[in-house]
Structures are given as structure tokens and as C-alpha cells.
C-alpha positions in Angstrom: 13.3 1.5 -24.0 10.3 -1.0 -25.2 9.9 0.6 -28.3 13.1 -0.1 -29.3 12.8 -3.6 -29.1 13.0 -6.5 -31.3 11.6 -8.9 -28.7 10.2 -9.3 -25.2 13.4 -10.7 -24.3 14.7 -7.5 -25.1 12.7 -5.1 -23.2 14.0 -4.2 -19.8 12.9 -5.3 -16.6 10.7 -1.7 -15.5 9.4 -2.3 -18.7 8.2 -5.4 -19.0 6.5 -4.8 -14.7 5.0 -1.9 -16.5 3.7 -3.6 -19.5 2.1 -6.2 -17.4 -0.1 -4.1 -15.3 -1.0 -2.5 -18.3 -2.4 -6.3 -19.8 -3.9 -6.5 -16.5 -5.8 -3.1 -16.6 -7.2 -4.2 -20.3 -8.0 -7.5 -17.9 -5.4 -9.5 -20.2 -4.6 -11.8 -17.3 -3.2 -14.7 -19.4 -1.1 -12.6 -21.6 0.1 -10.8 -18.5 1.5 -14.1 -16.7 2.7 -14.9 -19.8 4.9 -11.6 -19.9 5.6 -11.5 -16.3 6.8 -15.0 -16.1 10.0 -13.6 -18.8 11.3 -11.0 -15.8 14.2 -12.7 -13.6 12.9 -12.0 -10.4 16.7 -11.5 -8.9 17.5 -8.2 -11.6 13.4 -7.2 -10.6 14.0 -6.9 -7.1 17.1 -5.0 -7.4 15.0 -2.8 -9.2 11.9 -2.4 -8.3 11.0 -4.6 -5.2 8.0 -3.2 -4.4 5.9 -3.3 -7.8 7.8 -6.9 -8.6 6.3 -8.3 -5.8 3.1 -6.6 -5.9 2.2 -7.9 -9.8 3.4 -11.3 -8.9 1.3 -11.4 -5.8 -1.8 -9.9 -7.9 -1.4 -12.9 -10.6 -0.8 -15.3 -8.2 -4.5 -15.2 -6.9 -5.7 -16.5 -10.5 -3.8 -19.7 -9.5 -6.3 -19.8 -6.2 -5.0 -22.7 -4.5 -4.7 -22.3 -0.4 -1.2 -22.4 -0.4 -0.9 -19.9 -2.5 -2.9 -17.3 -1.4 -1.5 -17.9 2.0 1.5 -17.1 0.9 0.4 -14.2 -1.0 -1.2 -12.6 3.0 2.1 -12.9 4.3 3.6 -11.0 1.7 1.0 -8.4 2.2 1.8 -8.4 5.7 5.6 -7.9 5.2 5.3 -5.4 2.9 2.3 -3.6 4.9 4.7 -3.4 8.0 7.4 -1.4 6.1 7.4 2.6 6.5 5.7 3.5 3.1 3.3 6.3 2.7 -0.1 5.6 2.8 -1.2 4.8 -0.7 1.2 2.2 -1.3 0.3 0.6 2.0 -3.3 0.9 1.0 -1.9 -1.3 -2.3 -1.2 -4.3 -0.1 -4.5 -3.5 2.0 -7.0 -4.0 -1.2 -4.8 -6.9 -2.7 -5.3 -8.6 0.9 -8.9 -7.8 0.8 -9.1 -9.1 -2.5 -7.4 -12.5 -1.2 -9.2 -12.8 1.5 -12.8 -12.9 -0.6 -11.1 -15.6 -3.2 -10.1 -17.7 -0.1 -14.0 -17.6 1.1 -16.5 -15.8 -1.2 -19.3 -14.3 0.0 -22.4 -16.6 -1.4 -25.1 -14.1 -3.0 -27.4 -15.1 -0.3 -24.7 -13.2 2.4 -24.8 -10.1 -0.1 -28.4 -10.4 -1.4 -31.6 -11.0 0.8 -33.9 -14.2 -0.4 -36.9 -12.1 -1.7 -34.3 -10.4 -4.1 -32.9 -13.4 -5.4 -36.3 -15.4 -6.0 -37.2 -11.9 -7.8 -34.3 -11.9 -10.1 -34.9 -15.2 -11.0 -38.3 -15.0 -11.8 -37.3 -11.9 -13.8 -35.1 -14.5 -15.8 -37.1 -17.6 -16.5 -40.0 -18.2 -18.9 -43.0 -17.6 -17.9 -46.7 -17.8 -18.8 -49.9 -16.9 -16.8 -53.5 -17.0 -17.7 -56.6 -15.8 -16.6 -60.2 -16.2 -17.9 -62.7 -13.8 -16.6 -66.1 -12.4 -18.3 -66.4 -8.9 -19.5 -69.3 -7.1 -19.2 -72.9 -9.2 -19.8 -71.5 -12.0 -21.9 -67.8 -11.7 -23.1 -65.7 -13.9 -22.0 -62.0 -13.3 -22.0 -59.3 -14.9 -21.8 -55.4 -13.0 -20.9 -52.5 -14.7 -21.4 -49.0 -12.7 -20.1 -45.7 -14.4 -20.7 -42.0 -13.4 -20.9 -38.7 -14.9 -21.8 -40.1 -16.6 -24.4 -39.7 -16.0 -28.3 -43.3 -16.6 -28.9 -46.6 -18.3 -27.6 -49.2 -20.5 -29.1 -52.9 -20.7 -27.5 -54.8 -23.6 -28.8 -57.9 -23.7 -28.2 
């Protein structure tokens, strides 16, 4: 068992596939490529085929290049063709869905309309307006609006 041992080397192979999905839940993607990199894949896939591959496809998208995630859709593909129930085929599904974005993300403009976007930037950036306009007989005023900005000086 893991908490009987001294040293990652220690800890069994179930174990350690375990232990990295767990780093990559708390989204501790380094430290879980790290572990994962200490399992021999030969005594994993005696074991637990399935999950080995799964994790190691999962990290393998942070390395991003073409190749790579090519590889990673066949693997999704051979595993998605093998009689499991539906929820472990739905496994491969999203992790080829989740390829298939890195390999061409959407661009915000796909996702968001253009009105949106000029709107949430505006939202973002400084800005000041001003107006002068006369109140009643003989007041004049001046209004001044800004935002994203710490303070503003009106000299006069």
C-alpha cells in the first residue's frame, strides 16, 4: 500500500496510476508527469491497461505537438472500438474531444459574436468621457465619467 511507503519508487504500480489522477484533479499537471513518468509501462499494462493508457494519453496533450496528439486519436480509437460499457467508452470520447480542440482551438470570435467582444473590452480598458452642458438659466456643468482607472485629475 502507498502509505506504507518510504519512497515513490516504492509504491506500487495501481498506486502510483491512482495517485496521478489525483495530482491531475488538484490540476497538478507537472507533478503528475513527474509521478507518472516512475511507472514501467510493461508491469502497468499487465495491470491496468486501460487507466495506464488513459493517464498517459491525458498528459500527453500538455506536450501538444501534432505528432503527438495524433498519436493520442488513434489510441482513442483503438480503445473506443473494444467492447467496454458505455462510460469508459465515453472516457476515450471526451479525451478525443478534448484533443481535437488543442489540435485547432476555437478562436473567441467562433464562440463569441463581435458586439460581445468589443463590449468586454470596453468593459476592461480605461476610460474617460465628458460632457459640458448648462443647467437651468446659467449653470454650467461639466460631467466627467471614467472607469478602470485609480483616480482622475480635471484641470481647469
Amino acid at each position: 500500500s502507498a502509505f506504507r511507503s518510504d519512497s515513490v519508487d516504492s509504491i506500487g504500480v495501481v498506486d502510483k496510476i491512482v495517485f496521478t489522477q489525483f495530482l491531475l484533479y488538484q490540476e497538478r499537471v507537472a507533478e503528475a508527469k513527474r509521478l507518472f513518468g516512475t511507472i514501467a509501462e510493461k508491469d502497468a499494462k499487465s495491470i491496468a491497461p486501460f487507466f495506464f493508457d488513459y493517464i498517459k494519453s491525458y498528459l500527453m496533450i500538455y506536450d501538444g505537438d501534432q505528432t503527438v496528439l495524433q498519436s493520442i486519436l488513434m489510441t482513442c480509437m483503438s480503445w473506443k472500438a473494444k467492447p467496454f460499457p458505455a462510460n469508459l467508452i465515453r472516457l476515450w470520447e471526451d479525451l478525443e474531444r478534448i484533443v481535437k480542440e488543442v489540435e485547432t482551438p476555437e478562436i473567441v470570435a467562433n464562440v463569441f459574436d463581435a458586439q460581445f467582444i468589443a463590449e468586454e473590452r470596453n468593459q476592461r480598458s480605461p476610460f474617460v468621457d465628458f460632457s459640458f452642458y448648462t443647467k437651468g438659466d446659467s449653470k454650467r456643468v461639466i460631467d466627467i465619467s471614467y472607469r478602470n482607472l485609480s483616480a482622475c485629475t480635471v484641470n481647469y
